[in-house]
VEXKOL-802544 format. One record per atom (N, C-alpha, C, CB): x, y, z; residue in three letters. Coordinates in pm, whole numbers, plus 50000, padded with zeros to 5 digits. Glycine has a CB too. Layout:
XYZALA...
//
This chain:
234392695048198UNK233172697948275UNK231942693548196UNK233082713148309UNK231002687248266UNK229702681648202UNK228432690048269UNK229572664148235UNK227852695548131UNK226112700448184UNK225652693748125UNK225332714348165UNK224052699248172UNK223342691448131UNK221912699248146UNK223592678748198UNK221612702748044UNK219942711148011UNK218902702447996UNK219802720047865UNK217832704548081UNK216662699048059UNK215612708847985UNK216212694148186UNK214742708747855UNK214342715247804UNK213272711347825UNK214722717247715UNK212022719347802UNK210812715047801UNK210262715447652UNK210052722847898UNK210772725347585UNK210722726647434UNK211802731447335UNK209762734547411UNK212092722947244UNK213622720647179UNK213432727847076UNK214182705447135UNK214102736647003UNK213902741946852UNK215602739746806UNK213212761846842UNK215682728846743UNK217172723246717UNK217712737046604UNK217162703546626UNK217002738246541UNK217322746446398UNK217392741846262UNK218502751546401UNK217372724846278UNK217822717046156UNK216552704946147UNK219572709946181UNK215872705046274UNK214262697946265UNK213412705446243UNK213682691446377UNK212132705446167UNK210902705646153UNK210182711146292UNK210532692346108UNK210172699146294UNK209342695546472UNK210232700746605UNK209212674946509UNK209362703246662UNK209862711746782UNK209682697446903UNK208652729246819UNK210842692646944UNK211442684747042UNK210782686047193UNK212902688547041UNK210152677647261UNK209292680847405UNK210202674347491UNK207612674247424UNK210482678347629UNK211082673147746UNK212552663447718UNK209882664347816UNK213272669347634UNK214692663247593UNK215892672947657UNK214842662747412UNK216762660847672UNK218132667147744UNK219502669347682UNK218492658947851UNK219882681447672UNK221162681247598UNK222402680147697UNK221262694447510UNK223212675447681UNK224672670347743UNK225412682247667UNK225312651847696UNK226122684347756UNK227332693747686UNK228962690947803UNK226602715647693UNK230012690247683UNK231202683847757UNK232112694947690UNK231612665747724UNK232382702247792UNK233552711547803UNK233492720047653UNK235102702147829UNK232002722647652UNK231662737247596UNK230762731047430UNK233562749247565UNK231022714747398UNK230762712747306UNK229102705447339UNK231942706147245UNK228322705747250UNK226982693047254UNK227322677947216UNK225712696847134UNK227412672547323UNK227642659147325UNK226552648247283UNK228012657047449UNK225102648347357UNK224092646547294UNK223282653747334UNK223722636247288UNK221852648547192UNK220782657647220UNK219642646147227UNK220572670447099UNK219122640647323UNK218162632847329UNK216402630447440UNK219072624047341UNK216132620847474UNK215302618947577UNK215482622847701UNK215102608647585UNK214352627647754UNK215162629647897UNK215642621148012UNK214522636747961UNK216022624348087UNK216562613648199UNK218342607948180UNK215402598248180UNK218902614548051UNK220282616848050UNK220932618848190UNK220532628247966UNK220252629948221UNK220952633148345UNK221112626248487UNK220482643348369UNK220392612148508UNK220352601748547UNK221952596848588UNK219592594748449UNK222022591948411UNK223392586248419UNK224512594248405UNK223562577048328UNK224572610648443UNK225602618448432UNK225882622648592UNK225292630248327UNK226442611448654UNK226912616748788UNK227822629348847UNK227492607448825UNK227432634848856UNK228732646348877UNK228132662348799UNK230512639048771UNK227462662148691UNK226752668248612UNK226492682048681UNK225602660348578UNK226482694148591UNK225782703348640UNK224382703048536UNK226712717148648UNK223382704648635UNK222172701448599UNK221352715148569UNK221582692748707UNK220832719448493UNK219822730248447UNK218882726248421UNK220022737548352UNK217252735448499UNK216022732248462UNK215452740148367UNK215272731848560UNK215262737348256UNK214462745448177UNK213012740248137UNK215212748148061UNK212622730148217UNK211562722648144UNK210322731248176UNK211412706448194UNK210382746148201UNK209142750648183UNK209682763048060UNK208332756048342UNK210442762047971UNK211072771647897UNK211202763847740UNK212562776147974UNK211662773147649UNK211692769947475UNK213202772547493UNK210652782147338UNK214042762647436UNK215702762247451UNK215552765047280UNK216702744147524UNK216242769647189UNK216852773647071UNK218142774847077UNK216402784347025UNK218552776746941UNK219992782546903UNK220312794646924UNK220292781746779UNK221712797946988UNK222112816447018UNK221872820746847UNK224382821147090UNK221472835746852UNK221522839446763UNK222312845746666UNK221002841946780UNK222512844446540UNK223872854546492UNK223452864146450UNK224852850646387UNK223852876546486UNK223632892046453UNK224852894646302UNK224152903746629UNK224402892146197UNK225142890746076UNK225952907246035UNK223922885045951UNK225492919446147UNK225662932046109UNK225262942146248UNK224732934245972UNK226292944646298UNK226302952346365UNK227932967046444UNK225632942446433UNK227482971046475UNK228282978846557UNK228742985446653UNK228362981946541UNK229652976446756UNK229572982146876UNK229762994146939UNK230062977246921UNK231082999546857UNK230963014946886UNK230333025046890UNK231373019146850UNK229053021546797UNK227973034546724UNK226683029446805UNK227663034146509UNK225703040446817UNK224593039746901UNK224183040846784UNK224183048347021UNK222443038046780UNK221483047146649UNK221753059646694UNK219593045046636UNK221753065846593UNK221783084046612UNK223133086346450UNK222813091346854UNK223653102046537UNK224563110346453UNK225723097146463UNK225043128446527UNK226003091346356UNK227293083946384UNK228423091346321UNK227253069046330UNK228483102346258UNK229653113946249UNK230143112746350UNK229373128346231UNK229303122646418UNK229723127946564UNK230063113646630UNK228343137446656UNK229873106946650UNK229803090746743UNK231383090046703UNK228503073446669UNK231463089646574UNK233313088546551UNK234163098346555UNK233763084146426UNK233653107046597UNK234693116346651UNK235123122946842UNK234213128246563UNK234233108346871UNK234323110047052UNK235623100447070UNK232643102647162UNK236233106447180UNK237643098647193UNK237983086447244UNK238403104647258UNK238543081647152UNK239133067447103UNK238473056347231UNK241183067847098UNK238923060547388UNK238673051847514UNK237273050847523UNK239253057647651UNK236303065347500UNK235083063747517UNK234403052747433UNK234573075447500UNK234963054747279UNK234463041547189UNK234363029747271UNK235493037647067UNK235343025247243UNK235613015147341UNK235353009247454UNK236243015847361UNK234963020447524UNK234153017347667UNK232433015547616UNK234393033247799UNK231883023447526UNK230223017147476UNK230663005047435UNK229233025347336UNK231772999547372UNK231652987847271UNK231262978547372UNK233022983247179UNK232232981247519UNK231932970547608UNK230812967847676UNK232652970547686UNK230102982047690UNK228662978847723UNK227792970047622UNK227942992047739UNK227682975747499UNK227122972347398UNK227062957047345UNK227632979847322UNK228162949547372UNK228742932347355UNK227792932247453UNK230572925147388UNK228192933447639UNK227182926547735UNK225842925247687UNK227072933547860UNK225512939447618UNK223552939647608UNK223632927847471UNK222462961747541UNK224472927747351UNK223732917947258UNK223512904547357UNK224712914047106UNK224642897147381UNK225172889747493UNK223672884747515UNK226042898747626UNK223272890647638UNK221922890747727UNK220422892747637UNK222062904747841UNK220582893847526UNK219562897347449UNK219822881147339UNK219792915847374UNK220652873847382UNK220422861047326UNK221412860147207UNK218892859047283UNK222592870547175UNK223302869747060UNK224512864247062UNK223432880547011UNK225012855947068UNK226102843347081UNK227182845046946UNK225162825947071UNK227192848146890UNK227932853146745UNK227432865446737UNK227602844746599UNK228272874446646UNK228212889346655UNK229462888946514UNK228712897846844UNK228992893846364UNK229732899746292UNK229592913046300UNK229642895646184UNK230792920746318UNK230842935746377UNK231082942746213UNK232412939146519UNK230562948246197UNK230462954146068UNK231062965245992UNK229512956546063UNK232272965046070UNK233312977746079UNK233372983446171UNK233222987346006UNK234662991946200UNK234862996446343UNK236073010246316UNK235532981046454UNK236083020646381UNK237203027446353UNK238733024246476UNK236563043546354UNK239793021246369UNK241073020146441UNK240943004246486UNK241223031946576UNK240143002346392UNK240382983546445UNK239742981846602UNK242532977746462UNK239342984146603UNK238742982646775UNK237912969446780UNK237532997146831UNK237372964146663UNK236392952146678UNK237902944246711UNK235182946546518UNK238852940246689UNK239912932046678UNK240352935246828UNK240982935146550UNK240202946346905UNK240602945147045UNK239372942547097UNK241312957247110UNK238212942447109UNK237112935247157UNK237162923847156UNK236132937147110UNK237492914647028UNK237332906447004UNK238412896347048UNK236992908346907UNK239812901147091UNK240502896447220UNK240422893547331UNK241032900447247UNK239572908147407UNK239022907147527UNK238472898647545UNK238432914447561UNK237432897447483UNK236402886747490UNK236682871247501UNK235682888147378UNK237742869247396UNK238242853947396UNK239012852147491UNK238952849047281UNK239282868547548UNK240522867447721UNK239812865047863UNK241452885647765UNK238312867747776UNK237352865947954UNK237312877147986UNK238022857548101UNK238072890247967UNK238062903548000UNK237192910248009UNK238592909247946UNK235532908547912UNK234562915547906UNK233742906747861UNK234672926447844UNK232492908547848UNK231342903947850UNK230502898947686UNK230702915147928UNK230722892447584UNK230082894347460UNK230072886747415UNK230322901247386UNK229332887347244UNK229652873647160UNK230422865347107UNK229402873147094UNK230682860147068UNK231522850046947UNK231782867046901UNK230382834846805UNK232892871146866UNK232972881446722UNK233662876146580UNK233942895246761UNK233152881846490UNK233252878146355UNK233672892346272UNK231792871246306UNK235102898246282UNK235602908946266UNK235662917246101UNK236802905846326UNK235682926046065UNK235932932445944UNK236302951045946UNK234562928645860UNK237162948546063UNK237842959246058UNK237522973145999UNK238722955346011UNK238062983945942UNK237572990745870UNK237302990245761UNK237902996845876UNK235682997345742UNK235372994045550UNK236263004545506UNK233462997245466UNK236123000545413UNK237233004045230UNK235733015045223UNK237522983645028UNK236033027045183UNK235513036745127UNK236133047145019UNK235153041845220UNK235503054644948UNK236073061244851UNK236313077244925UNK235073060244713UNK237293085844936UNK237573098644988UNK236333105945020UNK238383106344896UNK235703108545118UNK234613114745127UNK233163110445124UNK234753121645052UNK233553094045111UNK232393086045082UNK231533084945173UNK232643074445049UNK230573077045194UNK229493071945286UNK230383064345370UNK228233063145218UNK230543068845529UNK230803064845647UNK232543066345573UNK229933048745711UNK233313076645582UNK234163078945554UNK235283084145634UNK233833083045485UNK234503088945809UNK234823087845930UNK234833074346006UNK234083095945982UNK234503068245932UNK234513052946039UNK235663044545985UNK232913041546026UNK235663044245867UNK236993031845764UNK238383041845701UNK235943022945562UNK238573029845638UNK239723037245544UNK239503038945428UNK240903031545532UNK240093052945363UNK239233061045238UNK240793054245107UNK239003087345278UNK240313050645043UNK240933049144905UNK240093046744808UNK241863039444896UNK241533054544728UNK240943055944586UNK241813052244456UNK240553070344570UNK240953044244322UNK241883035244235UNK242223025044272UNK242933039444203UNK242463018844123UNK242313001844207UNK243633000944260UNK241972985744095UNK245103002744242UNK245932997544328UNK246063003444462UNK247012997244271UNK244843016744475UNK244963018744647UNK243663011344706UNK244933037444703UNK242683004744629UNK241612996844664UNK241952985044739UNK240932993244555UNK243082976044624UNK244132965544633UNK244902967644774UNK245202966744501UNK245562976944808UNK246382983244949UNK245222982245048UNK247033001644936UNK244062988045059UNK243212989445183UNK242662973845166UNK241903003445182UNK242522967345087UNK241762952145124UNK243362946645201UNK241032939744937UNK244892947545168UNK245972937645182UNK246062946045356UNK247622938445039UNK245582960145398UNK245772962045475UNK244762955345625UNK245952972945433UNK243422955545559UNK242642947645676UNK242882933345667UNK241052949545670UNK243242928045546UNK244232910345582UNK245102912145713UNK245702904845431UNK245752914045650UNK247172922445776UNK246662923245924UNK247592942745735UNK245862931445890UNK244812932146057UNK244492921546142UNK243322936246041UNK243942915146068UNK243532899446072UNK242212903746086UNK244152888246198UNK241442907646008UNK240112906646013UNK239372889645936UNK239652921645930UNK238732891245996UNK237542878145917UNK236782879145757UNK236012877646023UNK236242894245747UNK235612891445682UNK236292905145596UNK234232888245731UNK236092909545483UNK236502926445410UNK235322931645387UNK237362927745253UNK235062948245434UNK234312953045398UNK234482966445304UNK233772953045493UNK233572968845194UNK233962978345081UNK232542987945080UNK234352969244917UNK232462998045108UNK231193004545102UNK231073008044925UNK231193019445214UNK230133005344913UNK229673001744745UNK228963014944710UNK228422986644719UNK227893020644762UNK227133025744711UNK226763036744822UNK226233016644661UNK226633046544833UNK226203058444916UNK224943052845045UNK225463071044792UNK224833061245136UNK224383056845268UNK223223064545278UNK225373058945389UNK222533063245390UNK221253069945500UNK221623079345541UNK220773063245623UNK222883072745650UNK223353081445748UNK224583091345727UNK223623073545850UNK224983092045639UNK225663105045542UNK225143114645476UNK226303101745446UNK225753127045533UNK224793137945467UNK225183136245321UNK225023154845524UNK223983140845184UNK224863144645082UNK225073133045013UNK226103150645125UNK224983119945074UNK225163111244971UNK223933103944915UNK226073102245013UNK224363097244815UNK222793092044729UNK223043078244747UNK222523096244538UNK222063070544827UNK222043054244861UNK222163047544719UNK220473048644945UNK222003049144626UNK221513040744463UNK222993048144389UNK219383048144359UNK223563056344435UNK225103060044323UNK226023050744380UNK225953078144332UNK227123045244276UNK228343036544305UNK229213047844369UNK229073028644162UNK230003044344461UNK230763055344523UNK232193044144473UNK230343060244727UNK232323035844371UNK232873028644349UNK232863027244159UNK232413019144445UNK234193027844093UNK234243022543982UNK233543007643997UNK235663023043937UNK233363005843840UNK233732981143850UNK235012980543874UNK233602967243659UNK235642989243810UNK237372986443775UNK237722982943925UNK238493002543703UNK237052993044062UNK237652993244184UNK237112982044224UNK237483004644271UNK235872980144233UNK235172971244312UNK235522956344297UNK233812973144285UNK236052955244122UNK236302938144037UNK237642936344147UNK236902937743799UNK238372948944201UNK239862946544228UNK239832942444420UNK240942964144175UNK239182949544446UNK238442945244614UNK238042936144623UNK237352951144676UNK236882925244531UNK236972916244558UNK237942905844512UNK236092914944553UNK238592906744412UNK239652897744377UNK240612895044508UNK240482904244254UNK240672905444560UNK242092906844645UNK241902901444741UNK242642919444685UNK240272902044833UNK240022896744905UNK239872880744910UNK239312902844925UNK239312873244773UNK238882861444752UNK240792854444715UNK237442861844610UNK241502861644675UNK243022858644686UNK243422854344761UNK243782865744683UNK242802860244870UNK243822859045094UNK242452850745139UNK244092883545256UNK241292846545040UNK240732836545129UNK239802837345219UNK241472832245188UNK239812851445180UNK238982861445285UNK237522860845221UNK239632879645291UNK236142863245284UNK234692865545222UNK235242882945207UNK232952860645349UNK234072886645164UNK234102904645123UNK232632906745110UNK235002910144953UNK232142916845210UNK230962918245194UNK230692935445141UNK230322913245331UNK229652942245100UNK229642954745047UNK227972961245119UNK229812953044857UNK229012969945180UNK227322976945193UNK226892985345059UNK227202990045339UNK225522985445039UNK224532983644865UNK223702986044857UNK224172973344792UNK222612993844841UNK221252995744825UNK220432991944724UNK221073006044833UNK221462990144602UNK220872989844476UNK221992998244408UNK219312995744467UNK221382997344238UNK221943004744119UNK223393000644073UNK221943019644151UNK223643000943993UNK224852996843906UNK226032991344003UNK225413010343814UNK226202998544081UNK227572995144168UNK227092982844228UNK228103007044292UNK225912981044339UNK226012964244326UNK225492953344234UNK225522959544424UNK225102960344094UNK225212949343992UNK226852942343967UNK224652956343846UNK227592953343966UNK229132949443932UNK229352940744025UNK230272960643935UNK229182943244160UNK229672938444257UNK229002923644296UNK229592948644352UNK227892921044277UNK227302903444283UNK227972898644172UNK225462899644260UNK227822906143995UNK228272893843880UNK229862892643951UNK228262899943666UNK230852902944050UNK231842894644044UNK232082886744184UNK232972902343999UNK231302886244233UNK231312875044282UNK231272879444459UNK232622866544217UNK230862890744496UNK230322897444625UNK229812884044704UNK228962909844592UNK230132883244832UNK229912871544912UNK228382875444972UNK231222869145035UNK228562888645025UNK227022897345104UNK227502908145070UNK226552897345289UNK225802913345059UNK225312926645090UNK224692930445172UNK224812930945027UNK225012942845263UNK224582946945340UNK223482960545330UNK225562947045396UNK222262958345375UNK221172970645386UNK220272962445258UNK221902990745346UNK220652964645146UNK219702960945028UNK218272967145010UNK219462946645036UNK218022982145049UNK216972988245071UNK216032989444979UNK217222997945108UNK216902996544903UNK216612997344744UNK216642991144615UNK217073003544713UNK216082978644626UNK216642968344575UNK215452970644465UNK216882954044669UNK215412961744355UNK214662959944231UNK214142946844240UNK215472961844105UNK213452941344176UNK212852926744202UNK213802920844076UNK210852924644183UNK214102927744007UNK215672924643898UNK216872922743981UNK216192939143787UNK217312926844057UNK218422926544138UNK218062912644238UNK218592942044221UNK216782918144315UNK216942904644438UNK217072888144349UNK215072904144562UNK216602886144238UNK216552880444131UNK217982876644073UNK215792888244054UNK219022881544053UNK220352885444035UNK220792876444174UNK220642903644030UNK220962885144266UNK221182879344408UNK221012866144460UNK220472885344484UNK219802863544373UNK219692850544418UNK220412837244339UNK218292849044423UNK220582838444230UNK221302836644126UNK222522832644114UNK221272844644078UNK223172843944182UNK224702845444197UNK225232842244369UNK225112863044147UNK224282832044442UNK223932829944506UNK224852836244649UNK223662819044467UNK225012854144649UNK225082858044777UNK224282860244892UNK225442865544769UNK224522866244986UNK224022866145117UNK223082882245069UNK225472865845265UNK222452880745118UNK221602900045174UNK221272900045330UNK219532904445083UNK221952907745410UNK222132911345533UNK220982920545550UNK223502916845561UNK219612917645642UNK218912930945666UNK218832937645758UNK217942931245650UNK218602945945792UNK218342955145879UNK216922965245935UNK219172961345837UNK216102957645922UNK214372957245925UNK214272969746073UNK213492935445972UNK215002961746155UNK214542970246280UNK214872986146300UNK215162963646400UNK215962984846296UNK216683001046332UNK216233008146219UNK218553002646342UNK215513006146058UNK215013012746010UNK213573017246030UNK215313009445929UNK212713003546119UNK211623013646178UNK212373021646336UNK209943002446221UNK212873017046354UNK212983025046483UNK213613037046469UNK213673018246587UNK214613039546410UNK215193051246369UNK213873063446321UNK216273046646241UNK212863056846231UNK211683068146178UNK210883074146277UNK210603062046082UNK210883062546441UNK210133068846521UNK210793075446624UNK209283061246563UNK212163075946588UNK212963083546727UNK213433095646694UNK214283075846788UNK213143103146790UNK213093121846784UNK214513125146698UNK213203131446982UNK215293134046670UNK216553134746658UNK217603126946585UNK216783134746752UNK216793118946534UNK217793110146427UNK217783119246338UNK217343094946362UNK219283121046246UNK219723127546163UNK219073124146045UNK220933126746163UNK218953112045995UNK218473103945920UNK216613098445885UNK219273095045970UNK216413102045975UNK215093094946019UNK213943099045894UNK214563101146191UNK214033110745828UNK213333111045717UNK213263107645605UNK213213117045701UNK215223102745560UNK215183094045468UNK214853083545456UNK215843093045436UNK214453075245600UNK214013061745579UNK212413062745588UNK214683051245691UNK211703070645570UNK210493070945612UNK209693057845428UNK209953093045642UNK208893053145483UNK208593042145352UNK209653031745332UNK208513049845203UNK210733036745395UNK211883020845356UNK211333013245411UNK213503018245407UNK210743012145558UNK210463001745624UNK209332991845504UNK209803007445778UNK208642997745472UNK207532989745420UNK208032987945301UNK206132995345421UNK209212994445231UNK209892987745111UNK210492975845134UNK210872995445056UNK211062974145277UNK211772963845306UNK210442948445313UNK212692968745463UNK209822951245344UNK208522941745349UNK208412939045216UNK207092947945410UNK208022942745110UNK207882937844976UNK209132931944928UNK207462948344885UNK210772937944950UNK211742931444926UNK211692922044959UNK212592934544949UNK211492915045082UNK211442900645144UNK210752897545159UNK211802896445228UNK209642897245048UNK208572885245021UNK209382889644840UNK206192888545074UNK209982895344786UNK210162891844675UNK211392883844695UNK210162902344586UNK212462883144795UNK214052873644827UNK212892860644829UNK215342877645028UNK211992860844937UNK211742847844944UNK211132839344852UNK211192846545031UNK210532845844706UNK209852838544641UNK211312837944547UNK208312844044591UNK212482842144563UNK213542841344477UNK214582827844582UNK214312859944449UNK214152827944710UNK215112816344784UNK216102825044794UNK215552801244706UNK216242837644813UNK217802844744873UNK218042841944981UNK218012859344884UNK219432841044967UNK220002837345161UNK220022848145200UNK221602830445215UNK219152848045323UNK219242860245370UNK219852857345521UNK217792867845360UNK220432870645613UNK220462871045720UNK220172884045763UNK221442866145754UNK219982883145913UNK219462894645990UNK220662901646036UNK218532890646109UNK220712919746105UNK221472925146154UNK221032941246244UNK222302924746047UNK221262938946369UNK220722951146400UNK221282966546393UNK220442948846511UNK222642966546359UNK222982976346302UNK222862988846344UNK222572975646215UNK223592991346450UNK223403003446596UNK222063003146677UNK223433020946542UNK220982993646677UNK220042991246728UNK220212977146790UNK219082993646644UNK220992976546871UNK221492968146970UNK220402950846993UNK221472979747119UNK220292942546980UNK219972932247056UNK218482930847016UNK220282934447207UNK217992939246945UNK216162935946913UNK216142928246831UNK215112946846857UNK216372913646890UNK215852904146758UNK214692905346734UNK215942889846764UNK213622905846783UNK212222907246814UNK211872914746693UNK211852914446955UNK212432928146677UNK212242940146601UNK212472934746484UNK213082952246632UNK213842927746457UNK214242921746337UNK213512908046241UNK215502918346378UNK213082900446364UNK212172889146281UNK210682892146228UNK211972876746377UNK210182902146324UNK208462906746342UNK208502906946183UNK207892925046443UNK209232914346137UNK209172920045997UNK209512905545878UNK210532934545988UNK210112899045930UNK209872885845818UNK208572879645783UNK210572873645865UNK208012879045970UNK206732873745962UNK205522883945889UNK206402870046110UNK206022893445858UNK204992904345850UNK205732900645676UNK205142923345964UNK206132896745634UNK206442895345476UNK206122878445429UNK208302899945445UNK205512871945555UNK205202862145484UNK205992845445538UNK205602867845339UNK207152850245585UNK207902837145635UNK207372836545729UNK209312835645655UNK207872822145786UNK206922814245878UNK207802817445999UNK206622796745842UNK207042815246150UNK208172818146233UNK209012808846242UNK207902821346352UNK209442796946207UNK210532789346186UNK211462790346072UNK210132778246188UNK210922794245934UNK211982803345862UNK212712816945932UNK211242808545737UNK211762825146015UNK212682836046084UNK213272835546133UNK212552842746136UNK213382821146209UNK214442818446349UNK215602813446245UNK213852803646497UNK215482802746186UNK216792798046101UNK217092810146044UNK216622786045984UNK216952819945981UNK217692829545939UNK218252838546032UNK217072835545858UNK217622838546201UNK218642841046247UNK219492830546326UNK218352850546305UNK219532820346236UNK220512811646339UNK221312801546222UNK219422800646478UNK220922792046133UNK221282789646035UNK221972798545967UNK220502785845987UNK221332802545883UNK221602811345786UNK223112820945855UNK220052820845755UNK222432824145954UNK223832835846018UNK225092828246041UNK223502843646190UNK224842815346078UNK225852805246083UNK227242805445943UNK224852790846079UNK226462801745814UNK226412804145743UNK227202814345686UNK225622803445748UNK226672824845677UNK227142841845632UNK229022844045722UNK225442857645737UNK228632835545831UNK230162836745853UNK231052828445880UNK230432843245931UNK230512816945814UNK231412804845780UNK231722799445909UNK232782808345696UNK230732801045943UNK230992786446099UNK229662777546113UNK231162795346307UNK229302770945973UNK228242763845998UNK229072749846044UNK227182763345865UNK230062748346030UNK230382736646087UNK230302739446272UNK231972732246020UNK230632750846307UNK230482750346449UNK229622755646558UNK231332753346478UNK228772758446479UNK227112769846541UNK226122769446495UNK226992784646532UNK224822778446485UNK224342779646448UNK222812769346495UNK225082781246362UNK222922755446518UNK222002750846520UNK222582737646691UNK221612746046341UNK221682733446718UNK221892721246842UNK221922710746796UNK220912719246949UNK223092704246828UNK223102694746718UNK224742685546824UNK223412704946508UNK224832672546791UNK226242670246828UNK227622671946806UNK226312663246828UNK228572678246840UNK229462677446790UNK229742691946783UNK229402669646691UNK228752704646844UNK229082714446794UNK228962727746891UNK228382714346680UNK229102733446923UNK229272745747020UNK228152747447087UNK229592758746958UNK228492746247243UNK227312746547348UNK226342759647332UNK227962746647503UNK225932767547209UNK225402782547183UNK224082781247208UNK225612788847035UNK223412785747295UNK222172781547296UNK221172794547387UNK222242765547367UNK220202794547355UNK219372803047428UNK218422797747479UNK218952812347368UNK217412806847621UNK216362803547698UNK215362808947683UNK216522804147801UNK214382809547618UNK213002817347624UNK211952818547713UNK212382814247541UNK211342823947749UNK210202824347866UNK209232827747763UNK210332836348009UNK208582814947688UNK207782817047560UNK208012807947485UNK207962828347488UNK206962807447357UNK207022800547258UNK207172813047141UNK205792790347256UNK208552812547085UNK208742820646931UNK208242817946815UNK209912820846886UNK207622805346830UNK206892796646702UNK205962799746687UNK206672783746696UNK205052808846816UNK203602812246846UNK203572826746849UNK203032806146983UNK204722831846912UNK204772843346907UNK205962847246941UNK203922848146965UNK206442858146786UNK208022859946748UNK208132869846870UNK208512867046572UNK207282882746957UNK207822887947068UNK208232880947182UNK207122895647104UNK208062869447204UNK208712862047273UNK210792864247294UNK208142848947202UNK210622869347149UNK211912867347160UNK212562876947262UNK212472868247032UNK211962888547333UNK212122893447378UNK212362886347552UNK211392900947323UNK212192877947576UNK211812872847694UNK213212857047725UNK209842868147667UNK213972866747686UNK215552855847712UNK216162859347857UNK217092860047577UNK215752846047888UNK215912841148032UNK217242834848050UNK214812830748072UNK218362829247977UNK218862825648032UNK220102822547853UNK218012816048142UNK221882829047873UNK222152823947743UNK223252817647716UNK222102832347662UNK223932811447686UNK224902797647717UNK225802806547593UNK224122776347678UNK227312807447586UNK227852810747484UNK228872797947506UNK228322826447473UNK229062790847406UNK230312779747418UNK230462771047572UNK231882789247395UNK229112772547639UNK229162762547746UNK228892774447852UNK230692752447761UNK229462780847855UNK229342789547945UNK228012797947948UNK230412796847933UNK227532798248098UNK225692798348102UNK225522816348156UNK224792782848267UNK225052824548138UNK224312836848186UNK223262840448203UNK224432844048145UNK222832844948373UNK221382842048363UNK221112853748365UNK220642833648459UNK220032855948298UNK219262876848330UNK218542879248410UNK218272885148228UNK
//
């Protein structure tokens, strides 16, 4: 099957310059070309799309999220029964979906459920992104989010819970490093992790071939965990301008989560909502200190569903340009989960992922809010 998009304004992801009145070809889900307009001329038979009063970009990758969990009590969230999970997850895929998110790394899940989503989805069964799976995080007995993953402890039961989410077939391993927000009782900056455990999690993982990412705020536990060789970190709240420095260095990923930490401070009833009070604006100085360090960063909304908007505002508000914000969520996320060969940017040769704006994001990042129309692998959804 042959489409064929007429854009009025192109943001490839990998140009500078923003592309005027060009047509992309797409052949049975892939970008065939990306050129002048009037392609569609010589494509007889063609399904034809007008966008030439619209900004076409790359779908976006959500580097961190979770379908099962709303913002709120996520205790309680994991202890509602098993079908109900499952039934938000499916709402939750449609809304990233429609909110322009074409890739989706799910950031843990209880009972493996990202791995039955992530079937459905490739079955046509339900509605969502690309998924990019990591099963349950590795936590220590009692640890931060210790209702959501699997709890071990010592390195040869560390070793067992990484050989067990291989097994799973997850994509990526996740190891909670350092204490949480959203756990009562725990301290975001303590290792909830030996080195001894953490050197052995990632070994095991980088063994099977697998990335391994760690949720981290800071303090000793993710020092251990970048010198040995941590692929991403996730949250990075509490970071040091010594650490983002480190990070950059040892050249991993930092996954943020900008939005759901202001939004969480302004919503009634969050369990949490007072510990993040000032993170937000910590997170602003962190990323103008990543960026004067060149950290790869990516974005993640992280039970705050689909607000890219929420998530970039805050880059621009630290200093990046709105075309650095968009590649980090589209490059860069590409990237973080090892499909820059097949996403991420418009380009030939590579997955029909693409989004519709009713706006310019270059002029103004709330635009992003205003996705009109979103193509996952060829396949088009209009809102």
């Amino acid at each position: 099957m042959k489409t064929v998009l007429k854009c009025g304004r192109l943001i490839t992801g990998v140009r500078d310059e923003v592309l005027e009145n060009v047509e992309i070809t797409i052949v049975d889900g892939m970008i065939s070309a990306v050129g002048a307009g009037q392609q569609s001329a010589g494509n007889a038979g063609a399904e034809v799309h007008d966008f030439s009063s619209y900004t076409v970009m790359p779908g976006i990758i959500d580097g961190h999220d979770h379908l099962g969990l709303d913002m709120g009590d996520e205790a309680a969230q994991a202890r509602e029964p098993l079908c109900y999970t499952a039934i938000k997850g499916v709402r939750n895929a449609e809304q990233l979906l429609r909110a322009g998110i074409t890739t989706l790394r799910v950031a843990g899940e209880r009972d493996f459920l990202d791995k039955t989503w992530r079937g459905a989805i490739d079955e046509g069964l339900m509605l969502g992104p690309r998924l990019v799976i990591c099963g349950q995080p590795i936590c220590r007995t009692g640890g931060h989010g210790w209702y959501l993953g699997i709890e071990a402890d010592g390195v040869d039961a560390v070793r067992k819970a990484v050989r067990t989410q291989i097994k799973a077939g997850v994509d990526q391993v996740k190891i909670i490093i350092t204490g949480g927000m959203s756990t009562v009782g725990s301290n975001p900056l303590a290792s909830e992790y030996t080195k001894e455990e953490i050197v052995a999690a990632i070994e095991e993982a980088h063994r099977a071939n697998r990335r391994i990412t760690g949720h981290a705020h800071g303090g000793d536990g993710l020092k251990w965990a970048v010198e040995a060789g941590l692929d991403s970190i996730e949250h990075g709240m509490l970071l040091t301008e010594d650490e983002i420095k480190m990070i950059a260095e040892k050249g991993s990923f930092l996954v943020v989560n900008t939005g759901v930490t202001k939004a969480a401070v302004k919503t009634p009833n969050i369990p949490y909502s007072d510990r993040l009070k000032g993170i937000a604006d910590n997170y602003v100085k962190n990323l103008r200190t990543a960026r004067k360090y060149n950290v790869k960063l990516a974005i993640g909304g992280d039970t705050y569903h689909g607000h890219v908007a929420d998530e970039l505002s805050t880059f621009i508000e630290a200093g990046f340009s709105h075309l650095e914000a968009i590649r980090i969520a589209t490059v860069n996320g590409a990237a973080l989960c090892s499909l820059s060969d097949v996403t991420g940017s418009i380009e030939a040769g590579k997955l029909a992922d693409i989004i519709v704006i009713d706006g310019d994001p270059l002029e103004d990042i709330e635009d992003m809010r205003n996705v009109v129309a979103v193509m996952k692998q060829g396949q088009l959804i209009r809102n």
